[in-house]
Structures are given as C-alpha cells and as structure tokens.
N, C-alpha and C positions, 0 to 999 in steps of 0.2 A: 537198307543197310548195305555198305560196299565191304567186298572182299578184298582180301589181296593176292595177287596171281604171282607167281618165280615161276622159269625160266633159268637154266643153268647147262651149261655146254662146255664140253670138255675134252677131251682125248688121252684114254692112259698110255706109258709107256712103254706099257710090256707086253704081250702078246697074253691070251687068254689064261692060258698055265701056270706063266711062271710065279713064283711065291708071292711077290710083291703086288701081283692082279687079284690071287687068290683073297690075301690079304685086304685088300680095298673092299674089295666085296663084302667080306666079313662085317667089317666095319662100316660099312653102308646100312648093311642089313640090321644091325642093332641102333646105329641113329634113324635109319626110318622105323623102326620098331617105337624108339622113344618119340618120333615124330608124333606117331599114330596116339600115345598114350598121352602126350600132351592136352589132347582137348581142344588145342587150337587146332590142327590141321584138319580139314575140310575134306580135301580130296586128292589122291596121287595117284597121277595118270601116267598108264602104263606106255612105252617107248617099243612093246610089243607090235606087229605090225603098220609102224609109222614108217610113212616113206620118208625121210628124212633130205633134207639141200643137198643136194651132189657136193657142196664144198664142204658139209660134214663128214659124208662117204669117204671121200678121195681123203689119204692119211696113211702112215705108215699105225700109228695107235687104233684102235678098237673107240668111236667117242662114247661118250657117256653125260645122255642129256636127263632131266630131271624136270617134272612139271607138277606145279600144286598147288592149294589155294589155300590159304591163312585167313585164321576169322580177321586180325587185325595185323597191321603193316607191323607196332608194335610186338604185339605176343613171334612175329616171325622173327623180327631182330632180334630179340631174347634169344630162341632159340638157336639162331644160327651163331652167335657168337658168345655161348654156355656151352658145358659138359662137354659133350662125347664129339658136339658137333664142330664144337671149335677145337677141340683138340684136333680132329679129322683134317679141319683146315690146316692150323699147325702143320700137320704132317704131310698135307697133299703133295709137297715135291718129290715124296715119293713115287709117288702114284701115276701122276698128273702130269700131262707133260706141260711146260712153261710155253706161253703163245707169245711167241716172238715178234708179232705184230702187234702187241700190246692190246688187243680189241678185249672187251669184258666179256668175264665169264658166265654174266650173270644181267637179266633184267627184270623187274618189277614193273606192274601197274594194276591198278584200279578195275574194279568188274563189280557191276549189280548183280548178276545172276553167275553162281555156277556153271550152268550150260554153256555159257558163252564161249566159256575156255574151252582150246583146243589147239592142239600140236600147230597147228595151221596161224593160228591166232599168236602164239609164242614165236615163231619162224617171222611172222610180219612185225612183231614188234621191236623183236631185238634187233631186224634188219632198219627199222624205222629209227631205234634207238644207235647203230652203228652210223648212220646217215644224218640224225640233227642232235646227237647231243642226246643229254634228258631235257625231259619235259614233262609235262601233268601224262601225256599219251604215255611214254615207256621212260623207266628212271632207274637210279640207285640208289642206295640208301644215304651215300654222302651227297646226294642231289635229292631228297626225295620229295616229297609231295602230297597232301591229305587228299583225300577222293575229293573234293572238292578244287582243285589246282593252288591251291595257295600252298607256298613253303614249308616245307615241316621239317625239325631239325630233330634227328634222331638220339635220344640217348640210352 
C-alpha cells in the first residue's frame, strides 16, 4: 500500500510577535489538532532541528515548512480544501508572504514505507519538482498522479 507525502514551504510576514504571527500559529495548531483526529494523517514531522536550504534561511519572514504522510492522495485533498484548513488557506495573505517568483508552495508524491520520508527527501523533491515540472516522482494536485504513474484527476 502507497502513502502520500506533502511538502509545504512558506515564509510569514511578520516577525515572531507580532499579532498576525501569533495568530497563524493558533490557527495552525487547531488544523494540525484536526489533522491528527482525522484518521487519515499518518505522520507529522517535526522542522525541530532540520538544517534547512540556505535559500529558505536567507529571508526577511521566519519560513514555515510542514512534512507529512496521508493514508490516501484522496482523504489529504478532502482535508486540505474543507473546514478550518481551507479557511486557513483563504486567509493565508495574511500570514503568508506572496512568492513573487511564482515557484509552488507545495509538493506531493508517492512512498511505500513511511521511513522513507524525510526533510532531506522533501528538499530533493520539490527541488526535483522546481526543475521538471510534475511528474509520477514529485507533483500537484492539479497535475497529480496514482502511486502507480498514471493520471489522476482529483475531485
């Protein structure tokens, strides 16, 4: 049975303090609480001493990257665009700062085991996924892909 792995990378725009950082947090913390309650999320790994790309480092914003494994590509879409989570998106310009290179916030793929994931393995894929596009290796949901490399159209 295949997993599904995210990958998400960000930068907020206010320094640790101020209301609107405060705020984010909050609001993190009860969708990863509803994450967790779901049944679908597998596993959320911690950004606790991850040495991170120097191009994420280097930033006037604090980033804020997120890693985790979904029983199905399915139950994750649900999630991310329902309740508190989509609202979250909704609101992210608060938050968030807008990447003016346009590069994605976000990449998905395919994993037989658990273990496999890691910070390291997320940094090469979405570097992978900056560099050819999607593909069965690293994707998005409007491009996505069954563990098996054939098309899947999400809805």
């Amino acid at each position: 049975m295949a997993f599904i792995a995210i990958y998400t990378v960000g930068r907020l725009k206010h320094p640790h303090g101020h209301p609107a950082t405060r705020e984010f947090f909050q609001v993190g913390s009860e969708v990863s609480r509803q994450a967790a309650k779901s049944g679908h999320l597998i596993k959320e790994f911690s950004p606790n001493r991850v040495r991170f790309p120097e191009e994420m480092v280097n930033g006037e914003g604090l980033p804020i990257l997120t890693l985790t494994v979904w029983k199905s590509l399915q139950s994750l879409y649900h999630f991310t665009y329902s309740g508190d989570h989509k609202k979250a998106l909704l609101d992210r310009h608060k938050w968030i700062e807008q990447r003016l290179d346009k590069q994605p916030t976000y990449v998905l793929w395919w994993t037989e085991m658990v273990k496999d994931v890691s910070w390291m393995e997320a940094f090469n894929r979405y570097n992978y996924y900056l560099q050819h596009g999607p593909t069965p290796y690293a994707f998005d949901y409007k491009n996505s892909f069954d563990e098996f490399g054939e098309t899947l159209l999400l809805k």
